[in-house]
N, C-alpha and C positions, 0 to 999 in steps of 0.2 A: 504494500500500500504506500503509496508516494504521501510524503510529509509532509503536511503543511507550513512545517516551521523550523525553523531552524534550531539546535540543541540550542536550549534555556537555561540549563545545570550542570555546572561543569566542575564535578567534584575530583577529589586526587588523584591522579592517574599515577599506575606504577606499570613495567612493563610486564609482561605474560613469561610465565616459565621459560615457554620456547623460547622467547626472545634473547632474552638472560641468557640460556645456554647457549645459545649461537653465538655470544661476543665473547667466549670463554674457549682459549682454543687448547686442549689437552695436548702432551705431547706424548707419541706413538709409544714410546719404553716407559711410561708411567705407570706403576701396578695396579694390577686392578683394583686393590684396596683403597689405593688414594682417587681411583676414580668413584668407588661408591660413596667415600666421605665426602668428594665433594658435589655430587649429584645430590645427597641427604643436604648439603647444606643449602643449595640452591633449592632444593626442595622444598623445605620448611619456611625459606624467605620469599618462596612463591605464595605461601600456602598464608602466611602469618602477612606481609604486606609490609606498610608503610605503619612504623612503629607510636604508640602515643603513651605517653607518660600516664602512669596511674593518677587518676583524679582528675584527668584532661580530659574534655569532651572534645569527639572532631571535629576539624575546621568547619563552618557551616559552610554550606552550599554557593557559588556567587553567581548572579540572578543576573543575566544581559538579556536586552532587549532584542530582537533579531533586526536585520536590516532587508531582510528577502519578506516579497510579499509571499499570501497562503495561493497555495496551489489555485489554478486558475484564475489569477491574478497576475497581473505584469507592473511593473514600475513606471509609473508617467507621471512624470512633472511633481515629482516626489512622493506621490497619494497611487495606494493602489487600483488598480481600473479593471474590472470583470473583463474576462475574455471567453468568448463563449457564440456558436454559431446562431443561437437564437437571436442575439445582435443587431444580426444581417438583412432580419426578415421585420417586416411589418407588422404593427400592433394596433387593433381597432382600439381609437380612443385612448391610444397609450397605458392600458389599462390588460395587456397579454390577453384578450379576451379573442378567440378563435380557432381554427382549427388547426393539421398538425406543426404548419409552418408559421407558427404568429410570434412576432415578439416579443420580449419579456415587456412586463412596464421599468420606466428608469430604476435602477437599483444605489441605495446609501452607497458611497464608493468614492473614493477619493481619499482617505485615512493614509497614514504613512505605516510602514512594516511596525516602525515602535509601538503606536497609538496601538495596534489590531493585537500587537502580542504583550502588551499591559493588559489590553481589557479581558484577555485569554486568563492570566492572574487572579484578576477580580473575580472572573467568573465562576473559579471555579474555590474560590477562598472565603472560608468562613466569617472572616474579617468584617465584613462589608454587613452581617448581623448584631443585635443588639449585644448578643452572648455569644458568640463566636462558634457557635452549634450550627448552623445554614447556611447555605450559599445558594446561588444563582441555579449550580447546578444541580440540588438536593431536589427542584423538580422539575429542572430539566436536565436530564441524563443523557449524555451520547448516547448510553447501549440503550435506551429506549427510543431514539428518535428524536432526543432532546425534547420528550415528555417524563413521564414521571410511573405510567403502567398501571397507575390509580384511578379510580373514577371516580374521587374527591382528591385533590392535591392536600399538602402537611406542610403547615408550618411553624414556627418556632412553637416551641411548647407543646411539641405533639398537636396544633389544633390542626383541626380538620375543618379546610376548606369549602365552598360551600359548588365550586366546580373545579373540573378536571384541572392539568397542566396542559395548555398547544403548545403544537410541537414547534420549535423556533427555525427549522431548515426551509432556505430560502425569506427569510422575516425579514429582509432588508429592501425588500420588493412591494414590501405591503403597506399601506398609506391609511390601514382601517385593523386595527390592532384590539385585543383581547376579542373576547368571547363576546363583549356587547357592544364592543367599535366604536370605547371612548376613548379612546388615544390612534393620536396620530403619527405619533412619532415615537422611535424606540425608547430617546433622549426622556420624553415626558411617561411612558411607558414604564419603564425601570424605578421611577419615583414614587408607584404605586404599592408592591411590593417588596422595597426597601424599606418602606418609613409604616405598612401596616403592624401593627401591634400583632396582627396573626399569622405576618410570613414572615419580616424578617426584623419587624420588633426597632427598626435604629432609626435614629432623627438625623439631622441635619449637624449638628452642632458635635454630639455624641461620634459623628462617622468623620466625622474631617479632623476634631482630636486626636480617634485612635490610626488613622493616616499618617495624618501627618507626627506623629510618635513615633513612626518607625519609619527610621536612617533608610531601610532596602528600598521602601517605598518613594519616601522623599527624591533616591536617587534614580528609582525607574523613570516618575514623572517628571524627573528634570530632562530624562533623556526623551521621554515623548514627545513633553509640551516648552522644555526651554527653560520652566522655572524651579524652583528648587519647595517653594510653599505649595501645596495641594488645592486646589479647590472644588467645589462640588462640580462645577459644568464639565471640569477634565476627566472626575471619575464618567460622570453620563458618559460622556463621549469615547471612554475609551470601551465601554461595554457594550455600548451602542458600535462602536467599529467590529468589536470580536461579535457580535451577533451577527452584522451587517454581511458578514466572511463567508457564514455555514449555506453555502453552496449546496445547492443536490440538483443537475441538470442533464445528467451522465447515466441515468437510466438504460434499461434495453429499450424502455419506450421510446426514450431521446432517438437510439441509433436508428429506429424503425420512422421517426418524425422525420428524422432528416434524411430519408430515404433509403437506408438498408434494412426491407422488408424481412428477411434472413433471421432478424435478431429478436423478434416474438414468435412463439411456436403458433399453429393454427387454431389453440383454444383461447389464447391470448389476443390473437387477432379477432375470434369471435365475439370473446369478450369485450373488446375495444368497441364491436360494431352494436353490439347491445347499449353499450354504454354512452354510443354517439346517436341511438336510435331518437326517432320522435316518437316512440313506446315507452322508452324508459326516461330520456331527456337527463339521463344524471349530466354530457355536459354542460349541459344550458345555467347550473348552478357551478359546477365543477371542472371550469372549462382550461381548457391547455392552453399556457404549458404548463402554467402555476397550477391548474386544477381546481382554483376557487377563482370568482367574477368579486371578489375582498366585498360583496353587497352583506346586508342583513337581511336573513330570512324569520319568516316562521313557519314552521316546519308540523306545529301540533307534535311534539312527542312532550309523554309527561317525563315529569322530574321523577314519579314514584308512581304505585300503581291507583290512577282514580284522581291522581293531584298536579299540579302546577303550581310550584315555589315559588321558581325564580323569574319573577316579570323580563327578566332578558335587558333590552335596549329602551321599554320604557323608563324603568328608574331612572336613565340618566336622562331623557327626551321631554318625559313629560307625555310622552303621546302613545295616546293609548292603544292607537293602531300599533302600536312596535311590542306590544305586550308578548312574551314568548320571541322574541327575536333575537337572534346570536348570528353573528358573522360566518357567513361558511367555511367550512378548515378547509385547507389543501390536504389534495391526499398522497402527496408526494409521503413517502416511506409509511405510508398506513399502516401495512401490516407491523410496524415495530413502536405503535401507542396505539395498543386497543388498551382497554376497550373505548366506545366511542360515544359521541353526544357530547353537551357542556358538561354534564353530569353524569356519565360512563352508565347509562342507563343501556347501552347495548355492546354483550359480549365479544363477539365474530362482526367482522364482515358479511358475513350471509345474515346475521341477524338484523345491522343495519338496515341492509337491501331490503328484508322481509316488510321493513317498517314502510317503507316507501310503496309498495305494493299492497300494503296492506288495507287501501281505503282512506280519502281523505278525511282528516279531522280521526281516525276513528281512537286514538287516543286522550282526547281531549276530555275533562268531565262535562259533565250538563249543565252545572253551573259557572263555566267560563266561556268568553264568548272572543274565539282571536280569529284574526284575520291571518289566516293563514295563506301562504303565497301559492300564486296563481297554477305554477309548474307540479305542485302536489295534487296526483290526482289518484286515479284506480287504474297504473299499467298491467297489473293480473298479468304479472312474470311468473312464470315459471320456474319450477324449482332448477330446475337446468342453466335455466336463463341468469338465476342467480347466481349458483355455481360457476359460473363461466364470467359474471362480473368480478367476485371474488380473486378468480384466480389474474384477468386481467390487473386489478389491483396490485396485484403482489410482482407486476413489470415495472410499477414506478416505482422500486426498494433503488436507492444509488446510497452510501455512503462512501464512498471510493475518497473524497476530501475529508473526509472525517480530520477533527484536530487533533493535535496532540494533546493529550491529557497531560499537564503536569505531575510530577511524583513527589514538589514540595512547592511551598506557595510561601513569599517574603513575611507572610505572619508568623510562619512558624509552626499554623495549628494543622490539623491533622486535614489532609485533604481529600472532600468530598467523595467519598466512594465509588466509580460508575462501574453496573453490576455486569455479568458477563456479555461483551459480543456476543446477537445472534447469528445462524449462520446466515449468509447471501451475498448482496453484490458488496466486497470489501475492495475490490478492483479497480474498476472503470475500465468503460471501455471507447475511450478517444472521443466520444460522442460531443465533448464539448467545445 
């Protein structure tokens, strides 16, 4: 898997037994005894390393900044700049909205290699919590898809959130953020979740003390931003750059969009043709290449069985037509953050589908009354039909840029777990 970054931690290096022994040159009449003494001793200074005085802890780790952009990114005019064929091709309403050859919409882009690999730090460092228990990445996990596998996300204190974690792959493309599409930007996005008392518990005042506390940090951001004091817009910005990075365009779909038919098998392609039907219409909401049209829908699925919780995009609107309304997710790497809904009210992908087929409205109770969008109807798919949506789904898996996870973070504290890779596309294949 090609690296998006360039090595961050550059601890002691000593050289490898072989090595050692090859600068040691024996001479031919020396006995075998004093050959085995001295292989034993080479031995054990292989084995035992670079020595540290009792009661000395090891040197700690030192933390540079890269200067190479992340994979599929090139260096222009100091700021990294997406490289990618979808580029090349045209975007209805600059909005990626069409079929296989459409445009992406503009993408965050322009960050310099330092900014992209600070905000990499932040994200995945507990620091940036009121108790240094959470990070960025506690629910968003690479090995989930940069979701979390939950269908309530967790935050500080064990609490339990009131909807899922979206997945953040490709999030720098998206102009209609969270689950009710009141944010617009990552910058103001990230402010949500830092400063709530139930994800990550820290203020304003509280997170630029314990920043700017530590000398590592002080010296990352002087190497990002030029200054030597921290400030809150630099943290946004650089979290917002490493978000802005996670790429996913390198699909077998992609190589099939861009015209190597070869690279979906024939239930993938039928699935594709279900899924672009006027039967089923999934892409009329979930349209390529991004695989969402970033609108708000309502969709009628309950929170629970017989109920509706969470009003969606009225709480923040005021308007009662948006009551039940959440942003469509892109289904770029689906299969790796089920289960699905704002509130993981369905297991599978086939479970999904089932709901969409299943009759307009017919989740909804009798005493709610939403306006549910126009494209939910009664397509009476077939269980085949669905199976064959499914499996086409599991074409858009790409993490082949995946980032580097860090193995220590400038706090110190223990860094954020991410649980095992599944297995699939960890490759690429040139499609970008």
């Amino acid at each position: 898997m090609s690296s998006l970054l360039s090595l961050h931690c550059r601890p002691a290096e000593r050289p490898s037994f072989s090595i050692v022994a090859r600068m040691v040159r024996v001479p031919i009449n020396q006995t075998k005894a004093a050959v085995h003494r001295l292989l034993a001793v080479l031995l054990v200074a292989g084995l035992i390393g670079p020595s540290v005085v009792k009661g000395e802890s090891p040197a700690a780790p030192e933390f540079l900044l890269t200067d190479t952009c992340p994979a599929s990114f090139e260096l222009h005019d100091g700021g990294c700049v997406l490289r990618s064929r979808y580029k090349a091709y045209r975007s209805l309403r600059d909005a990626g909205v069409g079929g296989l050859k459409t445009g992406v919409p503009p993408l965050r882009e322009g960050f310099t290699p330092q900014q992209i690999d600070l905000g990499r730090y932040l994200f995945f460092d507990p620091v940036l919590s009121a108790d240094g228990s959470v990070s960025c990445a506690s629910c968003h996990d690479p090995a989930q898809g940069f979701a979390d596998g939950r269908a309530q996300a967790i935050g500080i204190d064990g609490h339990t959130l009131p909807r899922s974690a979206p997945s953040l792959w490709n999030i720098g493309f998206f102009s209609t953020l969270l689950w009710d599409g009141s944010k617009n930007s990552l910058e103001e996005q990230m402010q949500g979740p830092l400063y709530s008392p139930l994800e990550m518990g820290n203020n304003p005042a509280q997170l630029l003390e314990t920043l700017n506390g530590n000398d590592t940090y002080r010296a990352l951001f002087e190497q990002a931003f030029g200054t030597d004091t921290i400030a809150l817009d630099q943290v946004y910005t650089a979290v917002a750059a490493f978000e802005g990075s996670l790429i996913s365009l390198n699909s077998r779909y992609d190589l099939y969009a861009h015209g190597y038919h070869a690279a979906l098998s024939e239930e993938e392609i039928a699935g594709l043709n279900v899924f672009r039907s006027f039967v089923a219409r999934c892409a009329e909401c979930h349209t390529p290449p991004l695989f969402s049209n970033q609108q708000l829908a309502v969709v009628g699925v309950a929170d629970s069985p017989g109920e509706i919780m969470d009003p969606g995009a009225e709480a923040i609107t005021g308007d009662a037509s948006q009551r039940g309304a959440f942003r469509v997710p892109s289904l770029r790497n689906i299969t790796r953050t089920a289960p699905y809904m704002h509130r993981g009210q369905k297991s599978t992908l086939e479970d999904a589908a089932r709901f969409y087929t299943g009759g307009r409205g017919h989740e909804v109770p009798e005493d709610e009354s939403l306006m549910i969008h126009w494209h939910i109807w009664e397509p009476q798919l077939t269980d085949r039909e669905i199976q064959l949506l499914a499996t086409f789904m599991g074409a858009l898996t790409d993490e082949a840029f995946m980032p580097q996870i860090p193995t220590a973070v400038p706090s110190g504290l223990p860094v954020t777990p991410a649980r095992q890779f599944a297995s699939g596309n960890d490759f690429g294949f040139g499609a970008q």
